[in-house]
Each structure stands twice: as structure tokens, then as C-alpha cells.
C-alpha positions as CSV (number, residue, x, y, z in Angstrom):
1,X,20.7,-5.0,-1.9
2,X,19.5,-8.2,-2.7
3,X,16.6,-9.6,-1.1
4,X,15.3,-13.4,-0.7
5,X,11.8,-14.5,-2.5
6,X,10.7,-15.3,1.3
7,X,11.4,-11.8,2.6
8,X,10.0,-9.9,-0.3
9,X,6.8,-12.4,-0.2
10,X,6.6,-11.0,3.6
11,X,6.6,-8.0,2.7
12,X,3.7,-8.0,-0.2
13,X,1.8,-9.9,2.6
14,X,2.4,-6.6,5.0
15,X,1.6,-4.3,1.6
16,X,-1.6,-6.4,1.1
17,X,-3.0,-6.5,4.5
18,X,-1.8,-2.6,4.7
19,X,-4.2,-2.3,1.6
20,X,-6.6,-3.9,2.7
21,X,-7.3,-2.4,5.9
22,X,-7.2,0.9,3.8
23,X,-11.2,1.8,3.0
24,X,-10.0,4.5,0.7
25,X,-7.3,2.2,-1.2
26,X,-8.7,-0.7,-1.4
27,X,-11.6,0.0,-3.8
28,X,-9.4,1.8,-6.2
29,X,-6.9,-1.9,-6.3
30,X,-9.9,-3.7,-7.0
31,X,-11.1,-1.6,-9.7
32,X,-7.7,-1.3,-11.0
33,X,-6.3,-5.0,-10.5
34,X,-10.4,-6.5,-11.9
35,X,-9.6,-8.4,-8.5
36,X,-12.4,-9.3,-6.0
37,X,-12.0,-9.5,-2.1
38,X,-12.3,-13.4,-2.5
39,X,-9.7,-13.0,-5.2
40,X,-7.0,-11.8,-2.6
41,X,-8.3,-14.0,-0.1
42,X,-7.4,-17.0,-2.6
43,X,-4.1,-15.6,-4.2
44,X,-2.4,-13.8,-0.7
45,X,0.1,-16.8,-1.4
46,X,0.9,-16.6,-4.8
47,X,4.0,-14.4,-5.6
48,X,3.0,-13.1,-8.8
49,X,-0.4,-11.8,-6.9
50,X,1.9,-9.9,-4.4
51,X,4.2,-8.8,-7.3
52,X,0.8,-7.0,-8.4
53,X,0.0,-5.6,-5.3
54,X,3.8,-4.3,-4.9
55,X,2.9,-2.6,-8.8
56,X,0.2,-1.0,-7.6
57,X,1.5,0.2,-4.4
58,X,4.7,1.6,-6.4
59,X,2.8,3.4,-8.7
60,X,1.8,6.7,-6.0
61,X,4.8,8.0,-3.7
62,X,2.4,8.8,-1.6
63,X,1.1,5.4,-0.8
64,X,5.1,4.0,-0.6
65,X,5.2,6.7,2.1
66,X,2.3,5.8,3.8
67,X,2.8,2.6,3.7
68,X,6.9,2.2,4.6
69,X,6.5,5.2,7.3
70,X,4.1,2.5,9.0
71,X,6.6,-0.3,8.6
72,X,9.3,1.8,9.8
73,X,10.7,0.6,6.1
74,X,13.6,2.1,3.8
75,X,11.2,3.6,0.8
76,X,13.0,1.4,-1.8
77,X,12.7,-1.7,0.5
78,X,9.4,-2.0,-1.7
79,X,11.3,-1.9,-4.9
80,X,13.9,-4.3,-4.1
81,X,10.7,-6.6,-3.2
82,X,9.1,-6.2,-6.5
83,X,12.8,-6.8,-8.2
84,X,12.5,-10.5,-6.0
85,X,9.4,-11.2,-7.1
86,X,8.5,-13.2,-10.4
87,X,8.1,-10.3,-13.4
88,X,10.0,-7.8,-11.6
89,X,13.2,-8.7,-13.3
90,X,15.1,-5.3,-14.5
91,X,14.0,-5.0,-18.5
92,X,16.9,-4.1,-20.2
93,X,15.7,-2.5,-23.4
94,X,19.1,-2.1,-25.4
């Protein structure tokens, strides 16, 4: 399925604010990203940002779970977001 910039934009903003309002999740992003609260305040809107929260959130199955359970969201719905959004192009290594 293909999805449009704008919806998979939407949905990082839902996987941000999700994280966010996560008091367990949210410090390990910030160590792991070297991102500060007034960094996602200031780059919410910037696609490669949301690409990065979309990396992190894609690295744990559990969190994808948490997360698309929530939304009431297909679990790859979060892939084909991060495929939409700039750096998450398929690498084809051959």
C-alpha cells in the first residue's frame, strides 16, 4: 500500500505525541535520538524528525504494539509511514 507524505506525517505526529505522553519511553528517545524536549517541540514539523521518531518506534515490536493497538492501526501501517517519509526509501543492496 502506498501512502501519501501528508498521511504518514500524521501519523509520526500521533507516534510523537504517543511518545511523549509515555514517562517510561520518552527518556530512553531522548537519550537515544541526543534530542531535547525543546528539540521535538521545534522539529514536530519536519519529516525527517518524524522519520526518526517512526525508526525508533520500529525498532521494539512491543512498542509498534502498544502504540498501533491504541490507534486501532494495521501494525505495518507504521512501516509504510517510514517507507513515505524522506530516508525511508527501500535500500536495495544488489
Amino acid at each position: 500500500m502506498t501512502m501519501t507524505r501528508e498521511s504518514a506525517e500524521t501519523i509520526g505526529l500521533q507516534v510523537l505525541a504517543w511518545l511523549v505522553g509515555n514517562e517510561d519511553l520518552l527518556p530512553v528517545f531522548l537519550g537515544a535520538s541526543g534530542a531535547s524536549e525543546a528539540d521535538i517541540r521545534q522539529q514536530a514539523g519536519n519529516a525527517e524528525f518524524l522519520g526518526s521518531v517512526l525508526d525508533f518506534i520500529l525498532m521494539d515490536d512491543a512498542w509498534v504494539t502498544q502504540f498501533c493497538d491504541g490507534q486501532n492501526l494495521p501494525y505495518e501501517r507504521l512501516m509504510q509511514a517510514r517507507m513515505s517519509l524522506p530516508g525511508g526509501e527501500i535500500v536495495n543492496w544488489t
